[in-house]
C-alpha positions in Angstrom: -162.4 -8.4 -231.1 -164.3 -10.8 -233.5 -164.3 -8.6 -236.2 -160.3 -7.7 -235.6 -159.5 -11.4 -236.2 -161.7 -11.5 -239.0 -159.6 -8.5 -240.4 -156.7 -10.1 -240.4 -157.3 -13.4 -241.4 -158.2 -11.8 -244.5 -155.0 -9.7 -244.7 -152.9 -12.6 -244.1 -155.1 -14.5 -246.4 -154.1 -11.7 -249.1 -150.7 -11.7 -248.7 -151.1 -15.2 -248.5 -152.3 -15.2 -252.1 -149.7 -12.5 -253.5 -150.2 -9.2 -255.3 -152.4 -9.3 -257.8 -154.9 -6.2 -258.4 -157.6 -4.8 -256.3 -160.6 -6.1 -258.7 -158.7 -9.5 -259.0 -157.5 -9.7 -255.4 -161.2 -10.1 -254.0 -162.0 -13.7 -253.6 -165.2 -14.2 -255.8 -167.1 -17.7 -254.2 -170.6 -18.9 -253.5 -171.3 -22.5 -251.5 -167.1 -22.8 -252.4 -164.9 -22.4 -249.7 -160.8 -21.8 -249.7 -159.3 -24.0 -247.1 -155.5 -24.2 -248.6 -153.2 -23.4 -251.4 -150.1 -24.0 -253.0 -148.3 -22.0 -255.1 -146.8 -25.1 -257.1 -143.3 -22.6 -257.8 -145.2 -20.9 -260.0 -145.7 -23.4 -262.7 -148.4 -23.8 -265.3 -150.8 -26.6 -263.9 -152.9 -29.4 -266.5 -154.2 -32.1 -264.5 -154.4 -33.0 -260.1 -154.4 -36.4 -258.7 -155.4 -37.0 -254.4 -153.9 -40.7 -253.5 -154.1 -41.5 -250.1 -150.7 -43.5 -249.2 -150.9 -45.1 -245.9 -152.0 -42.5 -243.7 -151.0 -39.7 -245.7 -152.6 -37.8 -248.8 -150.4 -37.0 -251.7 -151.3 -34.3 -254.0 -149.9 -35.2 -257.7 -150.1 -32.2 -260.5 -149.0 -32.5 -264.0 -147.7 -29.4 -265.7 -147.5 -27.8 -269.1 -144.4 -26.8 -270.7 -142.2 -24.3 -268.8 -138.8 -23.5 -266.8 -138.7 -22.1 -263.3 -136.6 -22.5 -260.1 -137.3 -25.4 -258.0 -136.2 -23.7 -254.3 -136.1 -27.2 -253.0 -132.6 -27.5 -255.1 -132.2 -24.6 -256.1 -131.9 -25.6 -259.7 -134.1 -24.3 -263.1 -136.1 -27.2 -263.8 -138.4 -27.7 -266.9 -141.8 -27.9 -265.6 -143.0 -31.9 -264.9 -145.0 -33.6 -262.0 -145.3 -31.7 -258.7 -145.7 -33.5 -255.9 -147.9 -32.5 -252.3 -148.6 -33.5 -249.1 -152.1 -32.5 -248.8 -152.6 -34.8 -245.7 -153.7 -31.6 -243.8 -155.0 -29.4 -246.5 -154.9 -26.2 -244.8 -150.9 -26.7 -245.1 -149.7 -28.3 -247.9 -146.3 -29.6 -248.3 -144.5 -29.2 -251.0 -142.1 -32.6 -251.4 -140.8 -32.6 -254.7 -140.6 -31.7 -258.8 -140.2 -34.4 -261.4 -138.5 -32.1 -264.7 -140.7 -32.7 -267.6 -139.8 -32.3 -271.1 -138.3 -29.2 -272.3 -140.6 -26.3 -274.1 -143.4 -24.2 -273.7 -146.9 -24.4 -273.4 -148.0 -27.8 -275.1 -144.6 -28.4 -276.2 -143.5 -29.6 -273.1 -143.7 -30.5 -269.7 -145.6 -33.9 -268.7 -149.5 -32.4 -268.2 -151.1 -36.0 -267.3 -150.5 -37.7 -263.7 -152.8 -41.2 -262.9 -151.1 -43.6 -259.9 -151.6 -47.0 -258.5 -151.1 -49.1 -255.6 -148.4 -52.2 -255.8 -151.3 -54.0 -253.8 -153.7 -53.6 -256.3 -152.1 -54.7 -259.4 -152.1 -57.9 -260.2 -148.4 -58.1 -261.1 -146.8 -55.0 -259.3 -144.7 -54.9 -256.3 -147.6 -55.2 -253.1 -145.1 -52.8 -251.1 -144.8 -50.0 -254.1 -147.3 -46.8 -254.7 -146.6 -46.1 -258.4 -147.3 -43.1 -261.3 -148.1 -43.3 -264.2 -147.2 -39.8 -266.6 -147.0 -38.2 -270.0 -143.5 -36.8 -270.7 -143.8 -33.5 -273.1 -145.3 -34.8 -276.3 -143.2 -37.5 -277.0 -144.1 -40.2 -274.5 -145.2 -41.9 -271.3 -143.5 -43.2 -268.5 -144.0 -45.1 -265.3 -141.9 -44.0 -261.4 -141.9 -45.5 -258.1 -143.5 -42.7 -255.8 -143.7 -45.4 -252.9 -141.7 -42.1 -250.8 -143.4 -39.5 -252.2 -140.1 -37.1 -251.1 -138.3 -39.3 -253.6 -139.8 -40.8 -256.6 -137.4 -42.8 -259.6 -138.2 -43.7 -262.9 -139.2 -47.4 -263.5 -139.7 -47.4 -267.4 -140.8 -45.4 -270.5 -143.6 -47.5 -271.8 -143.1 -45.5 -275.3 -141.2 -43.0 -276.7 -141.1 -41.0 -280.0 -144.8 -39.8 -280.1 -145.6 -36.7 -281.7 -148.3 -35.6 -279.3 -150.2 -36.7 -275.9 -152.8 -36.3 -273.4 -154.9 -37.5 -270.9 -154.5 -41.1 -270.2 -156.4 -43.3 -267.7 -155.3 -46.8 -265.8 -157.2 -49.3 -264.4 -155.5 -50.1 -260.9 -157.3 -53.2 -260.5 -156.1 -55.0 -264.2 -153.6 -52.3 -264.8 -154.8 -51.7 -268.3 -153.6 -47.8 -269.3 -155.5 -45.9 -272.4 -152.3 -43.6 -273.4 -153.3 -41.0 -275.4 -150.5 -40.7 -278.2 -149.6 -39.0 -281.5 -148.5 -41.9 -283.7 -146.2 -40.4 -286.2 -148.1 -43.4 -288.7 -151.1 -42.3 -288.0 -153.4 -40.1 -290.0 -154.1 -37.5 -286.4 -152.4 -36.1 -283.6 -153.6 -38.0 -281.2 -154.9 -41.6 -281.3 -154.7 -44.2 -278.2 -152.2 -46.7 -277.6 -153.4 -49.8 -275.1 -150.5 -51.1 -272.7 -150.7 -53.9 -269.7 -149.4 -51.9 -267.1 -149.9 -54.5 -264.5 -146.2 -54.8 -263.8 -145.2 -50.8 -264.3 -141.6 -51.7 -264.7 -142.0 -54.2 -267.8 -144.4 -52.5 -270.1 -146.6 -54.8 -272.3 -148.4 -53.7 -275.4 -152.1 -54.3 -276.4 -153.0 -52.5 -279.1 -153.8 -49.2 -281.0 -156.9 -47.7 -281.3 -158.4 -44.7 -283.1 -161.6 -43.8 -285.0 -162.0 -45.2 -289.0 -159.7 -43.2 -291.6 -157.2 -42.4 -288.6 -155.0 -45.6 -289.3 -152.1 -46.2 -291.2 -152.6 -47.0 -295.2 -156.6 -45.5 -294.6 -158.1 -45.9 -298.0 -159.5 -42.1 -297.1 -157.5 -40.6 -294.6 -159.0 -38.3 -292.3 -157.6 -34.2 -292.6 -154.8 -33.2 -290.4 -156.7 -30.4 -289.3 -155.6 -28.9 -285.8 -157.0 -30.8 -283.0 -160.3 -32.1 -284.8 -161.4 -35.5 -283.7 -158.5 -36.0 -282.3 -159.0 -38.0 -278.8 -158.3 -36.0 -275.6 -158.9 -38.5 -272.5 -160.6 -42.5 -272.2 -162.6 -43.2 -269.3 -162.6 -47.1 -268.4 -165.2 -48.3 -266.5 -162.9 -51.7 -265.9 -164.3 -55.1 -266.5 -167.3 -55.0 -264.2 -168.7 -52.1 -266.6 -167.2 -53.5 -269.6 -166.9 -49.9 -271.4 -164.8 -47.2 -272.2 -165.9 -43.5 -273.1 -163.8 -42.0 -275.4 -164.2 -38.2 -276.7 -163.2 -36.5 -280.0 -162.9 -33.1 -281.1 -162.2 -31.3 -278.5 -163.6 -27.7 -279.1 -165.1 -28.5 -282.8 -166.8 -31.7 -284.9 -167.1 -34.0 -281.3 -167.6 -38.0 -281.3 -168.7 -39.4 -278.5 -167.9 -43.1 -278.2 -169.2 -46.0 -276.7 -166.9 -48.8 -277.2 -167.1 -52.3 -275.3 -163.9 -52.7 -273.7 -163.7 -56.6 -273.9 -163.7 -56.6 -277.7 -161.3 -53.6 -277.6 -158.9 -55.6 -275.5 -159.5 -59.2 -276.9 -160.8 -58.6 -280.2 -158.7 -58.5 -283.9 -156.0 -55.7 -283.1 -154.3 -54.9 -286.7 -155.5 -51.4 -287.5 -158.3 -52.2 -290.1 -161.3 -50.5 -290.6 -162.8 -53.4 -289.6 -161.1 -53.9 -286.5 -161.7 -50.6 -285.3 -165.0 -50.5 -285.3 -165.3 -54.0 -284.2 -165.6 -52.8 -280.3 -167.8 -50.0 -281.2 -171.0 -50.5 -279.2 -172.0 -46.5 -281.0 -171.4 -43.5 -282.0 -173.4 -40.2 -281.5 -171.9 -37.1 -283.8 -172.7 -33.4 -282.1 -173.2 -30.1 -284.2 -169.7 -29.1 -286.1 -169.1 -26.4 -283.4 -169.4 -28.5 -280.4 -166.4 -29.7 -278.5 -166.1 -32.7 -276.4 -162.5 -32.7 -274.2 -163.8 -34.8 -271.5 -166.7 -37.0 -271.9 -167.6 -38.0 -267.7 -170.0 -40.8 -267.5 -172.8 -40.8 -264.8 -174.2 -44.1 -265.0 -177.4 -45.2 -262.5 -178.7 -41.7 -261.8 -182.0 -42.0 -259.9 -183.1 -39.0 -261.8 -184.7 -37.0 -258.9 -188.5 -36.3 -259.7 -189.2 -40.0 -261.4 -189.6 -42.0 -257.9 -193.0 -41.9 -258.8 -192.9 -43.1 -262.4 -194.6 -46.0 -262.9 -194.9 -48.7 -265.9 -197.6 -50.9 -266.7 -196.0 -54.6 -267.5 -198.5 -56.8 -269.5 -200.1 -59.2 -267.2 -199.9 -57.0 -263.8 -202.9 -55.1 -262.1 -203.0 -51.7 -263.0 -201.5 -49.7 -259.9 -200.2 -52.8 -258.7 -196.9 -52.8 -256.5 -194.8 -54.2 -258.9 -195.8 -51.9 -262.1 -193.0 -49.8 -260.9 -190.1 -50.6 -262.0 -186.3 -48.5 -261.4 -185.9 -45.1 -262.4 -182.3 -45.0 -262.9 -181.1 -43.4 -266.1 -177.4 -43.9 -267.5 -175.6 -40.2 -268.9 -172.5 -39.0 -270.3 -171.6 -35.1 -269.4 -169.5 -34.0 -272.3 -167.4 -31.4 -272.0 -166.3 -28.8 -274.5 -162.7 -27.2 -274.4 -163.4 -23.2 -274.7 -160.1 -22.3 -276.5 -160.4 -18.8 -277.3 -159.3 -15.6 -275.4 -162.1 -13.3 -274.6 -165.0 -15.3 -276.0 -163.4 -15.3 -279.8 -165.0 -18.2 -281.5 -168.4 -21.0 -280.6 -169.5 -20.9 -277.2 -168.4 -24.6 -275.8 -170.8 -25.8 -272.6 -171.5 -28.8 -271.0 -174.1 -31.2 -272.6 -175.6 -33.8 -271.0 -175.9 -37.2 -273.2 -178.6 -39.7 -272.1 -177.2 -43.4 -273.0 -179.9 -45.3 -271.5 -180.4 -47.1 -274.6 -176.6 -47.1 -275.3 -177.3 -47.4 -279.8 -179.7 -44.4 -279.0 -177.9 -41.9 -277.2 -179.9 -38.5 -277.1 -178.6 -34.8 -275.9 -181.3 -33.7 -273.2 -179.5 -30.5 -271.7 -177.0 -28.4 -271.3 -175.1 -26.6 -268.8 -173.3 -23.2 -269.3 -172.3 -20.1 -267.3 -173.9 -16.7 -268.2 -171.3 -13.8 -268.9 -173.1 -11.5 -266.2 -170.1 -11.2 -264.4 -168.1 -9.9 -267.5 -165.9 -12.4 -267.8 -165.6 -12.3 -271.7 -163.9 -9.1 -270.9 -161.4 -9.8 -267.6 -158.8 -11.6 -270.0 -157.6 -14.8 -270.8 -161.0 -17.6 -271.8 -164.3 -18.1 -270.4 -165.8 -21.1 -270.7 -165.8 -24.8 -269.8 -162.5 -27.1 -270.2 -163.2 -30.6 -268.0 -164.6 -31.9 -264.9 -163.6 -34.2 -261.8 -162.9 -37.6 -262.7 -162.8 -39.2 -259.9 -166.1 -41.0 -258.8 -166.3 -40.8 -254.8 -169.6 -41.8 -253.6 -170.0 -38.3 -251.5 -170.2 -36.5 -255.4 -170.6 -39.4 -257.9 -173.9 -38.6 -259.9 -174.9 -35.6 -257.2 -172.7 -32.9 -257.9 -170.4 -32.5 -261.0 -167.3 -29.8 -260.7 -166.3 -27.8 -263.8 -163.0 -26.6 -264.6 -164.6 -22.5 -266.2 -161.4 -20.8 -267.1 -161.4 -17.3 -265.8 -164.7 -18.2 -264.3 -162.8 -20.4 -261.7 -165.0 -24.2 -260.8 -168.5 -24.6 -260.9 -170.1 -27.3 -259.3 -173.3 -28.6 -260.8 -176.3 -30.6 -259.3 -176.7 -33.4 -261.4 -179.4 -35.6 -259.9 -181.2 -34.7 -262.5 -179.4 -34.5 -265.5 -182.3 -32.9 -267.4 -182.6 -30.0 -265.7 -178.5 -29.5 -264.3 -178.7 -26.2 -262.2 -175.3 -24.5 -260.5 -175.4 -24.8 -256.6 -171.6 -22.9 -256.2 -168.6 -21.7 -257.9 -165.4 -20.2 -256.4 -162.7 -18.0 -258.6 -159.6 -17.5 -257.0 -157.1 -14.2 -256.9 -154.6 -13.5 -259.2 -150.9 -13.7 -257.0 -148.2 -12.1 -258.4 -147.3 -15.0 -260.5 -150.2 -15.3 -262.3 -149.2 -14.8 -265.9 -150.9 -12.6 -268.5 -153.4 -14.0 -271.2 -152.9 -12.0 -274.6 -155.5 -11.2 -277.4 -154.1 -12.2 -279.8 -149.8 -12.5 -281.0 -146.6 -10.0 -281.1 -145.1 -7.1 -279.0 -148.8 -5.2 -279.9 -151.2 -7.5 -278.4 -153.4 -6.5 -276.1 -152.7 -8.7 -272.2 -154.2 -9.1 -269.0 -153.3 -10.9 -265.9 -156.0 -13.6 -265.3 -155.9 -17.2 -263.6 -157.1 -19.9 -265.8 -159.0 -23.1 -263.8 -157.8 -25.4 -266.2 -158.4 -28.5 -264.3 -160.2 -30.1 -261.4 -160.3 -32.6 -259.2 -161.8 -34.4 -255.6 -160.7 -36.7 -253.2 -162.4 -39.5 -251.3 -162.4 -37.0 -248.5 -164.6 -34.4 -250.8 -162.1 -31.9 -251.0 -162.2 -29.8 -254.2 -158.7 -29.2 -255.6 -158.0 -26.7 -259.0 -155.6 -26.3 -261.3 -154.5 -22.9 -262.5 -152.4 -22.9 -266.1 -151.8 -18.9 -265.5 -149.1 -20.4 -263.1 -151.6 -19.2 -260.0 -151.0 -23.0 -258.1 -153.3 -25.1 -256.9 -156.8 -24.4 -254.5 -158.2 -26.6 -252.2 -161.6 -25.9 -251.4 -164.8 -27.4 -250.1 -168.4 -27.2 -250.5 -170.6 -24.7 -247.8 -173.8 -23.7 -247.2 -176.9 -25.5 -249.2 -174.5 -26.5 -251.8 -173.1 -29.1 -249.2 -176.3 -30.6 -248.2 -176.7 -32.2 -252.0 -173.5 -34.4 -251.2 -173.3 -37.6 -249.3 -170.8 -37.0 -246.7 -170.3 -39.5 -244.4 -172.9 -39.0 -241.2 
């Protein structure tokens, strides 16, 4: 009778899940388990948000450019900001679509989703839950999502931008880093700085970009594609004083340590000068490395160096207080893999010690073997970004790695030198997952493949991904020994 159930639970599972071919329709997972899933109306999905709003969990997902039928209206919508009730994971509700920009792909949608509590901004309505998006490539905008069922728009905080991408807000000042293609400036995508501590009256700081990117540069840097341009800020707020900043996202990556109260209070007018006035340092990779997201994991009590032990002049040799911490302060930087079917540099996962912040120093990296043939399923293979949220059940223990058509891998990162894999999950294709194409024109060669494009946690240390081959959204959670190297609550 057990093994009847067991049957079908994984029929129901599979219809569950859609078509799909036999190969594809086998779950592949190790220490990753599925425990929900969402089909998101089929639409391209960029980047998931978790916000717990009162006794409810609300799933927010950004999407890239598309059209397709919102059932809850019955209308063709352009593809925006989905929104979930995720309260119970195993059955996620689906309460609502915010239309994004018109276009495909890039061109459109609104791919980036952050979101703050009225109580926590320091000029924000105390009753209010707001968000924060990109809208296509041409701006940013704030809503009231305080009913979840029934979000309106507050403001645009700018408009007329000829590119964005990932953005981040501090909830606590409500600084926002809005990634944004100045039409002035000399790359796609620079960062504008706003006080979004009153969402529905907008207040500009400043721009900021790297040397030769500002108007009237004396040498202007190439408009080359995407290179050096900026794809996502990480603030650690005022206690941390810094923000991370990656360029280059798949070639010629910058990381950048930059101190945010100069960045916020220093000279502002676009100088050279100025810009690298906040500029704590700079480490340049190899021309072929990538850095999309750069995730800093700051204090790691680097497993293996309890023992270390440092002689201070004037103490006993072997005394008790000759040891001193062993924390170590990282940066994981993350390479976009941009090519179908392995065409072009291998992008991975390097691991950035910034202990000594004007010395940073590469000391690993991370990558996934192709011994599953996954250069030839379809569609890429490779790394694209990790969690950003910092809940203390993951935060500098395990990592989670958005892999393309190798679905998430999470990573054990108590000791950044030596990261190692501890699970992964890839999910099905369904029959809306789209087809990934070698290539351009009525010739090319396609194959039906999900994409993990993005991923993200919540504070309850469920796993959620993002699939941009329109597969939905997977909630999943850690098994097995892979579990045992989080903190869960006892």
């Amino acid at each position: 009778m057990r093994r009847l159930h067991w049957i079908v639970a994984a029929v129901a599972l599979a219809l569950a899940l859609g078509a799909g071919t036999a190969a594809q329709q086998r779950i592949d997972k190790s220490n990753m388990e599925l425990i929900g899933y969402d089909d998101l109306q089929g639409r391209s999905a960029y980047q998931p948000l978790v916000h717990k709003q009162g006794d409810r969990w609300i799933l927010y997902m950004g999407h890239h450019g598309g059209n397709v039928l919102n059932p809850l209206n019955g209308k063709m919508e352009p593809n925006g900001t989905s929104i979930v009730d995720v309260t119970n994971p195993k059955q996620p509700k689906y309460l609502a679509h915010i239309p994004g920009d018109a276009g495909q792909g890039e061109g459109g949608g609104a791919q980036m989703v952050r979101v703050c509590d009225g109580s926590e901004l320091p000029r924000a309505d105390r009753s209010k839950v707001y968000l924060l998006r990109s809208f296509g490539t041409v701006g940013h905008e704030t809503w009231d999502v305080t009913d979840p069922a029934k979000p309106s728009r507050l403001a645009v905080v700018v408009i007329g931008l000829k590119d964005t991408h990932k953005n981040w807000w501090e909830c606590d000042t409500g600084i926002a880093y809005l990634v944004s293609g100045d039409p002035a400036w000399h790359t796609l995508r620079m960062t504008k700085i706003y006080d979004l501590s009153d969402p529905a009256k907008p207040v500009f700081i400043r721009d900021f970009g790297l040397p030769g990117q500002q108007p009237g540069a004396a040498n202007p840097t190439p408009m080359t594609g995407h290179f050096q341009d900026v794809h996502g800020p990480i603030s650690t707020g005022p206690r941390g004083n810094r923000v991370y900043f990656g360029w280059g996202y798949n070639a010629n990556a910058v990381l950048q340590i930059v101190d945010r109260e100069k960045l916020l209070n220093g000279p502002k007018e676009p100088t050279e000068a100025n810009l690298l006035y906040p500029q704590i340092s700079r480490l340049d990779l190899a021309p072929i490395d990538g850095s999309h997201t750069v995730m800093p994991l700051l204090g790691v009590p680097v497993e293996g160096f309890q023992t270390q032990r440092v002689q201070r002049p004037g103490v006993a040799p072997g005394g008790a207080s000759a040891t001193i911490a062993t924390k170590r302060d990282f940066i994981a930087v993350i390479g976009e893999e941009s090519g179908n079917e392995c065409i072009g540099e291998r992008q991975m996962v390097r691991f950035v010690d910034v202990t000594t912040e004007t010395k940073a120093t590469g000391v690993s990296t991370f990558t996934v073997p192709d011994s599953g043939g996954f250069c030839g399923r379809g569609g890429r293979f490779g790394p694209h970004s990790s969690n950003e949220n910092m809940t203390p059940i993951y935060y500098n223990r395990v990592l989670f790695v958005a892999y393309f058509n190798a679905g998430v891998r999470a990573v054990d990162v108590r000791d950044p030198y030596h990261p190692k894999e501890i699970g992964y999950f890839i999910p099905a294709a369904t029959s809306k997952t789209s087809q990934q194409c070698l290539g351009r024109g009525a010739n090319a060669p396609c194959k039906v493949q999900i994409q993990t494009n993005n991923v993200e946690v919540d504070e309850r240390g469920y796993i959620y991904t993002a699939d941009r081959a329109n597969t939905g959204v997977h909630i999943l959670e850690l098994a097995g020994a892979a579990r045992k190297v989080a903190r869960f609550p006892s």
